[in-house]
C-alpha positions in Angstrom: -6.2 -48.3 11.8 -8.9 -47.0 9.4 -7.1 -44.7 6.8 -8.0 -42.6 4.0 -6.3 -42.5 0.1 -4.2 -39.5 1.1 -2.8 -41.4 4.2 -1.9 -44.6 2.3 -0.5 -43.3 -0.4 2.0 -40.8 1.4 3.1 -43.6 3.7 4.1 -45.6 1.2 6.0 -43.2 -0.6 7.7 -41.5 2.5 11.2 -41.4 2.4 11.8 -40.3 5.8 10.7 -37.4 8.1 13.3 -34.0 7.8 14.4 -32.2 11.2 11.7 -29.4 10.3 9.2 -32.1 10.3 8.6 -31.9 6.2 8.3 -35.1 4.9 10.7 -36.5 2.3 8.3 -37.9 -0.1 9.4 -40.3 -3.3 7.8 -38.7 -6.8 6.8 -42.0 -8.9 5.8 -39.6 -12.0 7.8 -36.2 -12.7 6.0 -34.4 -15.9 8.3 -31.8 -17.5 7.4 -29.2 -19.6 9.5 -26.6 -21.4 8.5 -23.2 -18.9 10.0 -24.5 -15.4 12.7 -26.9 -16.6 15.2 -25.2 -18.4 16.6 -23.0 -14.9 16.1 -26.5 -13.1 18.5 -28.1 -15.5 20.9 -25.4 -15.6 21.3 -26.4 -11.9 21.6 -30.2 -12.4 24.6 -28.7 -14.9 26.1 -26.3 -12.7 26.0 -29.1 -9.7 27.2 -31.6 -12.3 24.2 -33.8 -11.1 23.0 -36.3 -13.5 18.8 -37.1 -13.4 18.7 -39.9 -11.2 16.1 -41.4 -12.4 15.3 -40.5 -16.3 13.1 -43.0 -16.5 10.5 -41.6 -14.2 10.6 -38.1 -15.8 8.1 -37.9 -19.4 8.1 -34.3 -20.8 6.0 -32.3 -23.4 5.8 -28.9 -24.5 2.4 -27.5 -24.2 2.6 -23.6 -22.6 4.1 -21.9 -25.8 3.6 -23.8 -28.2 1.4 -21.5 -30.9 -1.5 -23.5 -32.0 -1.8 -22.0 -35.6 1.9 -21.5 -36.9 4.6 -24.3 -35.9 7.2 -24.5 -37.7 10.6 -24.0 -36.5 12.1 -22.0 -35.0 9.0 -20.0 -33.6 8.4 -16.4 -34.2 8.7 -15.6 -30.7 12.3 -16.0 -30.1 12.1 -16.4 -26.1 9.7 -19.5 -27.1 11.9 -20.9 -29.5 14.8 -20.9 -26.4 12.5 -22.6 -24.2 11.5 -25.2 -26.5 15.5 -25.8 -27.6 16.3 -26.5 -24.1 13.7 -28.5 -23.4 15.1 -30.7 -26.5 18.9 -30.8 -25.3 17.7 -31.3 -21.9 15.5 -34.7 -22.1 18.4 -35.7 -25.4 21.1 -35.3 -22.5 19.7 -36.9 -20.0 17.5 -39.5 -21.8 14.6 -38.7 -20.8 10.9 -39.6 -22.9 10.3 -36.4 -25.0 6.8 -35.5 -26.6 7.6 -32.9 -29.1 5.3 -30.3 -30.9 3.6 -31.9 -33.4 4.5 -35.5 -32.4 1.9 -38.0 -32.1 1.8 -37.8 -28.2 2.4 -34.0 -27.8 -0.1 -32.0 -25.9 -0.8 -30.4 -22.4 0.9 -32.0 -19.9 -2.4 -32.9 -17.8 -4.3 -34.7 -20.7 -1.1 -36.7 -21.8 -0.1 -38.1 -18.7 -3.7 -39.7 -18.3 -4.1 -40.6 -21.8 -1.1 -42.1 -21.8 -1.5 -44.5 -18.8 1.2 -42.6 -17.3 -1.6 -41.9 -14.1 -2.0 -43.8 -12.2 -3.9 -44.9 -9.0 -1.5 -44.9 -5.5 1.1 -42.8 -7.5 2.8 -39.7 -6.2 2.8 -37.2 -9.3 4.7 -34.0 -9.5 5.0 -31.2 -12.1 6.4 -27.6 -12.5 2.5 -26.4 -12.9 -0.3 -25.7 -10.0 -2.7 -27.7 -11.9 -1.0 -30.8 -11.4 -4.1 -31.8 -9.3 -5.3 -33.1 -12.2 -3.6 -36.0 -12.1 -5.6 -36.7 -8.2 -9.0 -38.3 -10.0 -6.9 -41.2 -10.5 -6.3 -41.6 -6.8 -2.3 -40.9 -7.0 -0.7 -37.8 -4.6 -0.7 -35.1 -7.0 1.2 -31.9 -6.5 2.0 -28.5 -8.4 5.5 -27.5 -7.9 8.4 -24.8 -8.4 11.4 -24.5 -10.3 13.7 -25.3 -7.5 11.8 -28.1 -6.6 11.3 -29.5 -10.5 15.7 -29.6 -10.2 15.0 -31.8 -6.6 12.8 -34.3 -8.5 15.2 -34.2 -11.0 18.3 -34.8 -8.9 16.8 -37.1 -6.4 13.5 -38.4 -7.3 12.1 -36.8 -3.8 10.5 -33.3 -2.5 10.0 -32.0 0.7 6.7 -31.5 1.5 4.5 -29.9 5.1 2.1 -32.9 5.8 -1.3 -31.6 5.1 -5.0 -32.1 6.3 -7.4 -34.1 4.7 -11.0 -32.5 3.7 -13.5 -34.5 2.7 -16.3 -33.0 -0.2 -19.1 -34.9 -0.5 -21.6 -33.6 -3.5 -24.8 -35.5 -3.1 -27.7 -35.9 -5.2 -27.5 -35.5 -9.5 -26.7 -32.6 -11.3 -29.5 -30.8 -13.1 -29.9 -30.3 -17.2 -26.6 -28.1 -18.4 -24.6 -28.6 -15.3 -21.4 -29.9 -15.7 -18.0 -30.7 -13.7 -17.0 -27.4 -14.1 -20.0 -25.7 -12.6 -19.3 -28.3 -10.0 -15.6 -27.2 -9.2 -16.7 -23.3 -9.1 -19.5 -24.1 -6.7 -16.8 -25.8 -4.4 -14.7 -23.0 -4.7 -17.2 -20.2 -4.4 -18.4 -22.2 -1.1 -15.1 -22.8 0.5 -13.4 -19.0 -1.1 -10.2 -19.4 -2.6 -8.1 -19.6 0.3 -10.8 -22.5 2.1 -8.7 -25.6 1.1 -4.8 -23.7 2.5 -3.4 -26.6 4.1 -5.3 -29.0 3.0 -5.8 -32.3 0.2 -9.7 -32.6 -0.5 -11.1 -35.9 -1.0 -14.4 -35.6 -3.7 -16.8 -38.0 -3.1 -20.5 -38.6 -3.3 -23.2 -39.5 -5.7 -21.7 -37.0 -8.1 -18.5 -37.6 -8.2 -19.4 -41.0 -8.4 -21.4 -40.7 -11.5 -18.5 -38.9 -13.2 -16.6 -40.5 -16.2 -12.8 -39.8 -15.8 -12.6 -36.8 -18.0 -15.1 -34.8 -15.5 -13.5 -35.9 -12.3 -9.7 -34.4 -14.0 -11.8 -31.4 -14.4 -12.7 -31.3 -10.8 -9.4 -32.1 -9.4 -7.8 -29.6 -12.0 -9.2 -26.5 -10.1 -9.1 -27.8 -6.3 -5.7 -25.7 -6.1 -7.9 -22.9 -7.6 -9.4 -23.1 -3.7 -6.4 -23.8 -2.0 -6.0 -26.9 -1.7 -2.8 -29.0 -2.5 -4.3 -32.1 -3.7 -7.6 -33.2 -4.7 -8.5 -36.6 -5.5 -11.2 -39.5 -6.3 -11.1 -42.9 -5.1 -10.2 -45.2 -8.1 -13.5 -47.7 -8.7 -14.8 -49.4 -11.9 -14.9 -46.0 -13.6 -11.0 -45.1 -12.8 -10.0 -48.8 -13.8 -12.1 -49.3 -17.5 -10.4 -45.7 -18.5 -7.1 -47.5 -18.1 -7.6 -50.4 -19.2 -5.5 -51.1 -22.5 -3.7 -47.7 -22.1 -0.1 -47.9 -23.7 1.8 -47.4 -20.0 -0.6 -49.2 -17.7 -0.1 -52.7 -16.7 -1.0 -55.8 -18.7 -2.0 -59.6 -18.6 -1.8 -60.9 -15.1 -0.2 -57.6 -14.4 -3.1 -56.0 -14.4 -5.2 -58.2 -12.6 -2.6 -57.6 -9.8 -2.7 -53.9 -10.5 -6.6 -53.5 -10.1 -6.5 -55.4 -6.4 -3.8 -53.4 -5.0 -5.7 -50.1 -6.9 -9.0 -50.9 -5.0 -7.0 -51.6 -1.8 -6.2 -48.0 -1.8 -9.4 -46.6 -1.8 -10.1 -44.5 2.0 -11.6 -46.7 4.7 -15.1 -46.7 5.0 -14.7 -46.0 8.5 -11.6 -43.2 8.0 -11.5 -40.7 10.1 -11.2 -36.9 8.4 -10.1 -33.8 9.7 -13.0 -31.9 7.9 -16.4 -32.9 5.8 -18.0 -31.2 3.5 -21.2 -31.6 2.2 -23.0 -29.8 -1.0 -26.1 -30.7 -2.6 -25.2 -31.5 -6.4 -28.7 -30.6 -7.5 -28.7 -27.5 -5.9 -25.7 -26.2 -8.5 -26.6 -24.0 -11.5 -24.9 -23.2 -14.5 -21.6 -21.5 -12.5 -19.9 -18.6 -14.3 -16.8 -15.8 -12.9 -18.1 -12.4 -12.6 -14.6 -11.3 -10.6 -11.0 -11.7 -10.7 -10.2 -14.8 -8.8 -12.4 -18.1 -9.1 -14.2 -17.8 -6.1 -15.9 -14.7 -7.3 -18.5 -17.0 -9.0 -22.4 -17.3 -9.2 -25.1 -18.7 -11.0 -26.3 -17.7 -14.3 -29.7 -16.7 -12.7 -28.2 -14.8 -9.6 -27.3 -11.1 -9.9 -23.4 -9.8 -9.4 -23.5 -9.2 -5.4 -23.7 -6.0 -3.4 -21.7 -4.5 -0.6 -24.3 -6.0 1.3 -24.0 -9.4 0.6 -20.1 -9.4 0.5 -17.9 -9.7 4.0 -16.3 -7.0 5.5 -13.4 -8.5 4.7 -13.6 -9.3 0.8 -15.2 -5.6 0.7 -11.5 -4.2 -1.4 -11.2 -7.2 -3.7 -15.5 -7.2 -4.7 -14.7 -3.4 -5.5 -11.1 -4.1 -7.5 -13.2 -6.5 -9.4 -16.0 -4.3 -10.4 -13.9 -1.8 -11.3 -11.6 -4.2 -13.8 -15.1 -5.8 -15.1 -16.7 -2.6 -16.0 -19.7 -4.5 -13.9 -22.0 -3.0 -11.6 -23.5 -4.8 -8.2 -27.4 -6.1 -8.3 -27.3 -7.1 -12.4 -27.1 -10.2 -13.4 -23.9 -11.2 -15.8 -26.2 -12.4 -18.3 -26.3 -10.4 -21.4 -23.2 -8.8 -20.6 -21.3 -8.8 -24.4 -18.8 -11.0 -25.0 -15.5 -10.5 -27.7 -13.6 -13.7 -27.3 -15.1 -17.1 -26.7 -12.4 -19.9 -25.9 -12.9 -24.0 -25.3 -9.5 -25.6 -24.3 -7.0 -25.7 -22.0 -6.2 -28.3 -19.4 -9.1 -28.0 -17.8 -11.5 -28.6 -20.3 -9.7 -29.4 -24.0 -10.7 -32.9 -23.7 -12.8 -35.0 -26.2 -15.7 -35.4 -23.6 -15.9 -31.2 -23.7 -15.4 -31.1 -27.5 -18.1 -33.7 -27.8 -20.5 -31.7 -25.7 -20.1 -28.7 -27.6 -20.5 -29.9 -30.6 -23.6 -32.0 -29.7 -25.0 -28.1 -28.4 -23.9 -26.0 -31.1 -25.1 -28.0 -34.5 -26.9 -26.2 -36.3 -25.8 -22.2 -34.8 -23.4 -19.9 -35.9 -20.9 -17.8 -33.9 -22.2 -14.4 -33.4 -20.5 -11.7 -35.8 -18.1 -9.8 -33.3 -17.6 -12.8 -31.6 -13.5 -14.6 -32.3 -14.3 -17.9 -31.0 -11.4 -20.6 -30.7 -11.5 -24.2 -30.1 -7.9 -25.6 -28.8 -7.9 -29.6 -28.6 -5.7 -30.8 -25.4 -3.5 -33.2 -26.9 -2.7 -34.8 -30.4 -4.7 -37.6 -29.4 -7.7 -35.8 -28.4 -7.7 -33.6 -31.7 -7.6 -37.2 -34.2 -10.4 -38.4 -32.7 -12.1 -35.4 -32.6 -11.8 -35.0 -36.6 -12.3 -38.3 -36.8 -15.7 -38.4 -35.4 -16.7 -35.1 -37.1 -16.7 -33.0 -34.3 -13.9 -30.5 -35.9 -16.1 -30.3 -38.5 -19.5 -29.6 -36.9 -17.4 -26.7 -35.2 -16.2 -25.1 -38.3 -19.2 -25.3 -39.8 -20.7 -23.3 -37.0 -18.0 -20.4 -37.0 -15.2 -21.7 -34.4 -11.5 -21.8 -35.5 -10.6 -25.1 -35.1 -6.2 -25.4 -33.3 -3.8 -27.2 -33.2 -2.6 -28.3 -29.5 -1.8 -26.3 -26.7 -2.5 -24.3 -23.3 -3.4 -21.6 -26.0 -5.1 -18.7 -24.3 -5.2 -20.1 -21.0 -2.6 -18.1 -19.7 -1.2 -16.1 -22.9 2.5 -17.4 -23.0 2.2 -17.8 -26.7 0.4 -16.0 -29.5 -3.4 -16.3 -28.5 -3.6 -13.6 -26.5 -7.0 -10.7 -25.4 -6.7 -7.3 -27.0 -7.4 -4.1 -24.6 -10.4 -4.9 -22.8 -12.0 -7.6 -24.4 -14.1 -10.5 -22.5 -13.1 -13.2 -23.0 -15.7 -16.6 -22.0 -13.5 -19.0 -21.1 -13.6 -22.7 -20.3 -9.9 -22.4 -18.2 -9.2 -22.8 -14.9 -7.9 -18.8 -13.8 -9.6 -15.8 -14.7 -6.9 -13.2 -12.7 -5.9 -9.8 -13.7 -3.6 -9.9 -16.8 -4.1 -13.9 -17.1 -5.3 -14.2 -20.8 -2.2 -11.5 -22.1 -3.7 -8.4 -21.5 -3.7 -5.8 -18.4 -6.8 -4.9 -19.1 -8.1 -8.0 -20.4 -11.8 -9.5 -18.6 -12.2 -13.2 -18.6 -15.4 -15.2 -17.5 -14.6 -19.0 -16.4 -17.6 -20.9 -17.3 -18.1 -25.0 -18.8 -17.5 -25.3 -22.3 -21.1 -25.4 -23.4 -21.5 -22.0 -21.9 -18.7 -21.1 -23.2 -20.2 -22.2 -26.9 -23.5 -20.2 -26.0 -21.7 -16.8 -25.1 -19.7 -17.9 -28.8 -23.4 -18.0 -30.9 -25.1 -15.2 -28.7 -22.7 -12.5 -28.4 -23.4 -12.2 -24.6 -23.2 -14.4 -21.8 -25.9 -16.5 -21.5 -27.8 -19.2 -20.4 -26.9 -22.7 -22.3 -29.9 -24.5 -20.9 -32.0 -21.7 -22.8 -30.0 -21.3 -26.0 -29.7 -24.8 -26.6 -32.8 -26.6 -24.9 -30.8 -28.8 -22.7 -32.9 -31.7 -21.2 -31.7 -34.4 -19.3 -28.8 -35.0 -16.9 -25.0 -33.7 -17.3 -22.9 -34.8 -19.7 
């Protein structure tokens, strides 16, 4: 019988099928990090469980980390408590440990893949939503909670409602400036924030096909932004020539036996889906945030939307969020000043963005006014950025340049908005409160926007400011 990704990978993993009719799924990768672990392994104490299976279980420490100031202990003393724990934790219970500073240490999303860790047909779990990273790969990858990180933990298994699977099929190429970001707010502004409840999408098409690695991650990243559980890619050429010769993935004949099963995976031409999307890739624009959830989105060109154009239903939240934005309906978001500019995070802190970014911004400065921050994901990804240059071009133009962390993504550490500044940021949530302030704005746009907010002062169009020709990068 014809089945998709989604289908063959959960069989294979099932457990067995609990009274409720959840599913008892095996977790091949557990990721750990320091925010959801410690209460999970106070439980494992209390129960006097051991991890049964430490060997499947690689932390990091990536959400408070400070990315100026390390050294220990950390000036934040809840921080410093997390990060202790985390470090008698994985000692107790032997599990691999990437510690601040180390030569593996970063966000949990861009060291798993880095690593070889990811994998394709793999079932991934982590205590954080955007575990869906982890899907471009073709593995089963799902966000989860504390009391779920001490199941993993204690039995290598969740319980999990089986889901629906949606396929999103983005044909065509994407225009000059367009990038997987714009893609994944597109999605989401076309299916609303709530479109994928229930459901693991499946991103396919001439688009996703043309995607390196790094841009599919990005992609799968903010599919739980619209709901959905899981996202994924089908693992191809692309999938396989990013692994290749990656410190965890197989080797010698090993891996010959590895790519044949990986392709085998790949859904059925003939599968059969509950639901297909399809968008027209060279229809997207530049996609920026004008709101307070993801799905408010728009294009650069298109004005912030009127009562009129908003449903009945979405009528409270369009208001909440002109009223946090200081915006009014029927203006477009361009030109609208900017105080904070920030290029990281798990979404986009990888050396593909960095590289993009620096290609645009040679040659500019940072706008006076403007605090502009550039946060590499991962130890790895900040070496070779040096190495090539690319911290440097970035200096040169104005940007602080970070050491490695979720940084202002969500605020759990020192980079953190003032009052009411706006903030132009290439993360993956831009609610109320998000970026450490109440009052706080935040614009979710790709990192080269991002970098032309940083050297205009405004948001702004990075096809314009930087004469962007050809396709994406």
């Amino acid at each position: 019988m014809p089945r998709t990704l989604f289908h063959k990978v959960w069989d294979a993993h099932t457990v067995g099928t609990l009274p409720d009719g959840r599913t008892q799924l095996f977790v091949g990768l557990h990721l750990v990090h320091e925010v959801t672990s410690p209460q999970a392994f106070a439980a494992l104490d209390e129960l006097g469980l051991p991890v049964a299976y430490p060997q499947c279980t690689v932390a990091t420490v990536d959400h408070i980390v400070p990315t100026d100031d390390t050294a220990r202990p950390l000036k934040d003393p809840l921080a410093e408590a997390m990060l202790a724990a985390l470090e008698r934790n994985t000692a107790k219970h032997g599990i691999a440990f990437h510690a601040a500073g180390q030569d593996h240490q970063g966000i949990v999303h861009i060291i798993g893949p880095e690593l070889g860790l990811t994998q394709p047909g793999m079932t991934v779990a982590c205590g954080d939503s955007h575990t869906s990273t982890h899907g471009a790969f073709g593995a089963i990858a799902l966000g989860i909670g504390t009391s779920q990180v001490r199941d993993v933990l204690a039995t290598q298994t969740i319980a999990l409602e089986p889901l629906r699977v949606r396929r999103v099929e983005i044909s065509g190429a994407l225009g000059p400036g367009v990038y997987a970001k714009d893609v994944a707010l597109h999605v989401i502004r076309t299916l609303g924030v709530n479109g994928g409840v229930g459901f693991a999408y499946e991103f396919a098409g001439d688009v996703v096909d043309a995607m390196s690695m790094e841009e599919r991650m990005t992609l799968c990243n903010m599919s739980i932004e619209g709901g959905a559980r899981v996202g994924y890619v089908n693992p191809d050429d692309t999938t396989f020539a990013f692994l290749r010769g990656r410190p965890h993935a197989p080797q010698g004949e090993d891996w010959e036996a590895a790519v044949t099963w990986w392709r085998s995976l790949a859904s059925d031409a003939d599968a059969v889906y509950d639901d297909v999307v399809h968008l027209d890739g060279s229809a997207i624009a530049p996609t920026v945030t004008w709101g307070i959830n993801p799905g408010q989105a728009l294009g650069i060109d298109e004005p912030i939307p009127s009562a009129d154009d908003v449903p009945a239903a979405d009528r409270g939240t369009w208001q909440e969020a002109l009223a946090h934005m200081s915006l009014q309906p029927g203006v477009p978001l361009a030109g609208t000043r900017v105080d904070v500019a920030f290029i990281g995070s798990c979404t986009n802190g990888r050396l593909s963005d960095l590289r993009a970014v620096a290609a645009a911004v040679k040659g500019h400065k940072v706008a006076p006014g403007v605090k502009a921050l550039v946060v590499p994901g991962s130890w790895e990804v900040a070496r070779e950025a040096e190495a090539e240059g690319i911290a440097q071009v970035l200096q040169e133009a104005g940007f602080e340049w970070r050491k490695p962390g979720c940084s202002m993504c969500l605020a759990m550490n020192p980079d953190k908005l003032v009052g009411d500044q706006l903030c132009a940021s290439s993360s993956n949530r831009n609610f109320k409160g998000r970026q450490g302030s109440a009052t706080g704005r935040t614009v979710l746009m790709s990192p080269v926007m991002v970098a032309a907010a940083a050297v205009t002062g405004q948001v702004a169009d990075a096809r314009q400011v930087f004469g962007l020709q050809g396709g994406a990068a």
